[in-house]
C-alpha positions in Angstrom: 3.2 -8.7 70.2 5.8 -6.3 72.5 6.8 -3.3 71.2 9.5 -2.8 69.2 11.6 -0.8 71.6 12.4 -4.4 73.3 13.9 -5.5 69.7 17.3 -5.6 69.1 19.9 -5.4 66.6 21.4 -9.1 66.1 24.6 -8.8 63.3 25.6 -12.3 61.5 28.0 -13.0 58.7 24.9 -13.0 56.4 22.6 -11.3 57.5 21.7 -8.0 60.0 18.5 -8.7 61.9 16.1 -6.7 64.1 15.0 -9.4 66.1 12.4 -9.7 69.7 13.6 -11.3 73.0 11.2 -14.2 71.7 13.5 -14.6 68.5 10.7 -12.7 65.5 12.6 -11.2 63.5 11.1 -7.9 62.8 13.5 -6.0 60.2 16.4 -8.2 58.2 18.8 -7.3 55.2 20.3 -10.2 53.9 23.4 -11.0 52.3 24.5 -14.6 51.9 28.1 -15.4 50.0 28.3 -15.5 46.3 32.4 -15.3 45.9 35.6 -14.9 47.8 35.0 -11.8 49.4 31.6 -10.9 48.0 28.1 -11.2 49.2 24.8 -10.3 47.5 22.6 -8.0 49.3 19.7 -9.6 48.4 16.9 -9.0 50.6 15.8 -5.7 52.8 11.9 -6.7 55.3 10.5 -4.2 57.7 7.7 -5.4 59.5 4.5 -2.9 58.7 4.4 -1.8 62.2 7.7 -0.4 62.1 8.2 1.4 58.0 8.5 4.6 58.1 10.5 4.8 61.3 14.1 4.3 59.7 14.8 1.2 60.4 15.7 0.2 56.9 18.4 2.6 56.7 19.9 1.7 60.3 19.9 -2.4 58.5 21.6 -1.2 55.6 24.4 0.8 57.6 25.0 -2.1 60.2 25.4 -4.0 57.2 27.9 -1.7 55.3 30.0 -1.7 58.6 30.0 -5.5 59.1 31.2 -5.5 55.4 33.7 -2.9 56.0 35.0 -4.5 59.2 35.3 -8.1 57.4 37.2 -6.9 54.3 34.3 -7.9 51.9 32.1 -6.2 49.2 29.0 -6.5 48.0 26.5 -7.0 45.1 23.5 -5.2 45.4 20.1 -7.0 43.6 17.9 -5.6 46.5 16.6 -2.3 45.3 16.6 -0.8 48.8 20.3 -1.6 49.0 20.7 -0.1 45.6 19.1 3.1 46.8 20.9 3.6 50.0 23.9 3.1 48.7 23.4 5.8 45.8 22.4 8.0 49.0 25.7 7.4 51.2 28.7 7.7 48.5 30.9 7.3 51.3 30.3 3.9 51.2 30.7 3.7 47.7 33.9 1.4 47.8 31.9 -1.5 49.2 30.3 -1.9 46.4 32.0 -5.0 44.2 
């Protein structure tokens, strides 16, 4: 496998990925539809090669700025999502 440092950021209307030129999709946070203006952060993977190194955390904030830029709010059933958001208050009005 290449080294992460090739991997990039890919944002979608569901989902932030952290994805290889090949298309592996290393990190994800997921959050599919479940209203008019609501999605449900669902999901948060990191590869074992790359926990510990943040990358989690830079998911979660792409994620919280798609939202923000879109107009829509979230439900959070992923624990990890739960967490970061109790850590960044600032963000505390994306929350549905």
């Amino acid at each position: 496998m290449a080294t992460a440092t090739t991997a990039q950021f890919e944002i979608h209307s569901h989902a932030v990925q952290y994805v290889m030129p090949d298309g592996t999709v290393l990190a994800e946070v997921t959050f599919p539809a479940v209203g008019d203006g609501v999605v449900d952060i669902n999901h948060t993977f990191v590869d074992e090669s790359l926990r510990g190194q943040g990358i989690a955390g830079r998911l979660l904030e792409q994620a919280a700025q798609e939202l923000e830029e879109t107009g829509r709010k979230a439900r959070l059933s992923c624990s990890y999502a739960v967490n970061w958001f109790e850590k960044h208050p600032e963000r505390a009005g994306l929350v549905a």
